[in-house]
N, C-alpha and C positions, 0 to 999 in steps of 0.2 A: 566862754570860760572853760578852761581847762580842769578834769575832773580827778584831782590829785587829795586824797582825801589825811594823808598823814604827811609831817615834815620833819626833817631831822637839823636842829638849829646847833652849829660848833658855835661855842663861844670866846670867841679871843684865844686863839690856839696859836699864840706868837712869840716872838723869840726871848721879848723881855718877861713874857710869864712862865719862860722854861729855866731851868738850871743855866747861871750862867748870862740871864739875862737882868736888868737894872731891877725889877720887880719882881723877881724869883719867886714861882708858888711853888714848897717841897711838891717835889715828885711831878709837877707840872708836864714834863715829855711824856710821864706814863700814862698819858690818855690818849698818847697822841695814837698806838698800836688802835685802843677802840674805837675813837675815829674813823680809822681808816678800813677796817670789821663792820662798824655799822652802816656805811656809807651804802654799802653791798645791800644794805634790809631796804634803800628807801628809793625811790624814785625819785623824790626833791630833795634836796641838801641846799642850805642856806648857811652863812656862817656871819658872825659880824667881827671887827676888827675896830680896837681902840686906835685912834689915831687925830693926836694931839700937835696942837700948833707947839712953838717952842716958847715958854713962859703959861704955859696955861693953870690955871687957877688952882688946881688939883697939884700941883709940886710945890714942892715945901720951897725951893730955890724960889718961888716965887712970891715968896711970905716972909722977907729978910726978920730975923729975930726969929724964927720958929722953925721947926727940926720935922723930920721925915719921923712918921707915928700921932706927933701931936692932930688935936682936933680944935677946928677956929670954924666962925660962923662968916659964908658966905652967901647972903642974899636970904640973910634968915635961915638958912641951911644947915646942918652940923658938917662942913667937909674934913675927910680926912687928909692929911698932909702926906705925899707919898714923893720916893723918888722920882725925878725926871724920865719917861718909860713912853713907848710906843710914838716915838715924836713922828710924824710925817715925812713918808718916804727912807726914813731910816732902817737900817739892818734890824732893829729891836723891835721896829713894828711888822717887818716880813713873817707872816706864817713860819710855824715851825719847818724845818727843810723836810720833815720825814712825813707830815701830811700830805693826803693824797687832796691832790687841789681841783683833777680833770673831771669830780661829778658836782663840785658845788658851782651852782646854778646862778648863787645871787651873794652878791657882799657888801653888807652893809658897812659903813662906818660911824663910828658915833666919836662923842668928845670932841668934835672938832671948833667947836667955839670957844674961844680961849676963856671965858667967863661962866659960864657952865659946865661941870662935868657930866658923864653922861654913864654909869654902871650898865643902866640893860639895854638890848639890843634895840628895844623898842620905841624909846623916848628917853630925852634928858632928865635931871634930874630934876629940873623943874616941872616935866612936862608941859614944856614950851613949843618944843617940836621936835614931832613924828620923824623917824630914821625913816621912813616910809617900808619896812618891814612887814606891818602888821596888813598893810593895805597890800603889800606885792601877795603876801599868801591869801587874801579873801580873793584874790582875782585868780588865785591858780585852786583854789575848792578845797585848800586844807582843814580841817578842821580840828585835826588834834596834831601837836606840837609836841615832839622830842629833843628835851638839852640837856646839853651836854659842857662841856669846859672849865674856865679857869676867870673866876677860882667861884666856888660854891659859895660863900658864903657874902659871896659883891654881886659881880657882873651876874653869873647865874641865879642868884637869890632875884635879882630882880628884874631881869628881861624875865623869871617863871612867871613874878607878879602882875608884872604888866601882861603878858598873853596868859592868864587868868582874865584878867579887870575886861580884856577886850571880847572874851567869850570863848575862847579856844579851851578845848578838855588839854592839857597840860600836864607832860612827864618828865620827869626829873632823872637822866638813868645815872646812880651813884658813884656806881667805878669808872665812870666818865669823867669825874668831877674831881679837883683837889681842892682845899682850902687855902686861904690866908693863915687864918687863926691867929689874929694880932692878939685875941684873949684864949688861951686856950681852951677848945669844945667849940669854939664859935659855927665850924661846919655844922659838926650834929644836931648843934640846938638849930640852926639853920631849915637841915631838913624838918626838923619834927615844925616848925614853925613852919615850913609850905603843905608837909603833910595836911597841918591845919585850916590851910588857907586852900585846899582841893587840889592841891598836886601828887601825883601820884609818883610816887620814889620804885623805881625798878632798878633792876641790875642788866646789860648789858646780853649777859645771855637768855635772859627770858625775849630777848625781841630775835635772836637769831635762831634760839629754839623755835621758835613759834613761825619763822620765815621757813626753816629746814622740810 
């Protein structure tokens, strides 16, 4: 076992979550800069990547009679209805161009089961099945988890949650992160609701401080 005690996890840093792309998170490229600053603090870098079949359950094209924002219940579930985004092997699922890609280590993909979606890097939304994420960092001796991405208030809200639940100490660093905000404040309230749940919300220069 390799003795790598902290990991730094980008979250869906890809083309359709940047300006520009089908799923656009405001200001989405501006994390891409701390990305590529913090990669510098960490020895492990892990990133994960939505990457969808095409018709998958999560696009509203796939729910004729209902619109991109609407919410419909799938498998008991509340899913959100969203553009068509991150298909497999498409330009929209490619990493942003301006991330640095040559320190991350390991790439998870999630969503790829066209009947589940899949928000955190960890597990579906059912938790049906493990991205194997959580088990590739117990083998490399991580023990507390730094994320970062797009958008705070989905995909990051809940790969925090889930590397909580698995036992990981868990950082949130904020100006890493952009939101959706299909309601507006939904980021904010986001953070203060992991604050509550034991995640630790920092800002990006307190981990370079502390490297320097």
């Amino acid at each position: 076992m390799k003795a790598c005690k902290k990991a730094l996890l980008l979250v869906d840093l890809q083309n359709d979550f940047c300006p520009g792309g089908s799923l656009a998170v405001p200001e989405g490229d501006a994390v891409v800069p701390v990305a590529n600053q913090l990669q510098e603090v960490f020895a492990l870098v892990v990133a994960s990547k939505d990457w969808h079949p095409r018709g998958h359950i999560s696009f509203a094209s796939s729910h004729p009679g209902h619109s991109i924002g609407e919410v419909t219940e799938v498998h008991h579930l509340a899913q959100e209805l969203w553009p068509d985004h991150c298909i497999q092997e498409s330009r929209g699922a490619e990493f942003h161009p301006q991330l640095r890609t040559e320190k991350i280590q390991k790439v998870v993909y999630k969503g790829s089961d066209p009947a589940i979606d899949s928000y955190s890097a960890f597990f579906d939304n059912e938790h049906q099945r493990s991205t194997g994420l959580g088990e590739y960092l117990l083998v490399q001796g991580v023990e507390d988890v730094y994320i970062m991405g797009l958008a705070t208030d989905y995909c990051v809200k809940y790969s925090c949650q889930d590397a909580v639940k698995l036992g990981f100490k868990v950082y949130v660093i904020e100006d890493g992160c952009r939101g959706v905000n299909l309601k507006p404040g939904d980021a904010v309230r986001t953070l203060a609701e992991m604050r509550a749940e034991g995640v630790q919300v920092l800002k990006s220069a307190d981990l370079v401080k502390s490297s320097g």
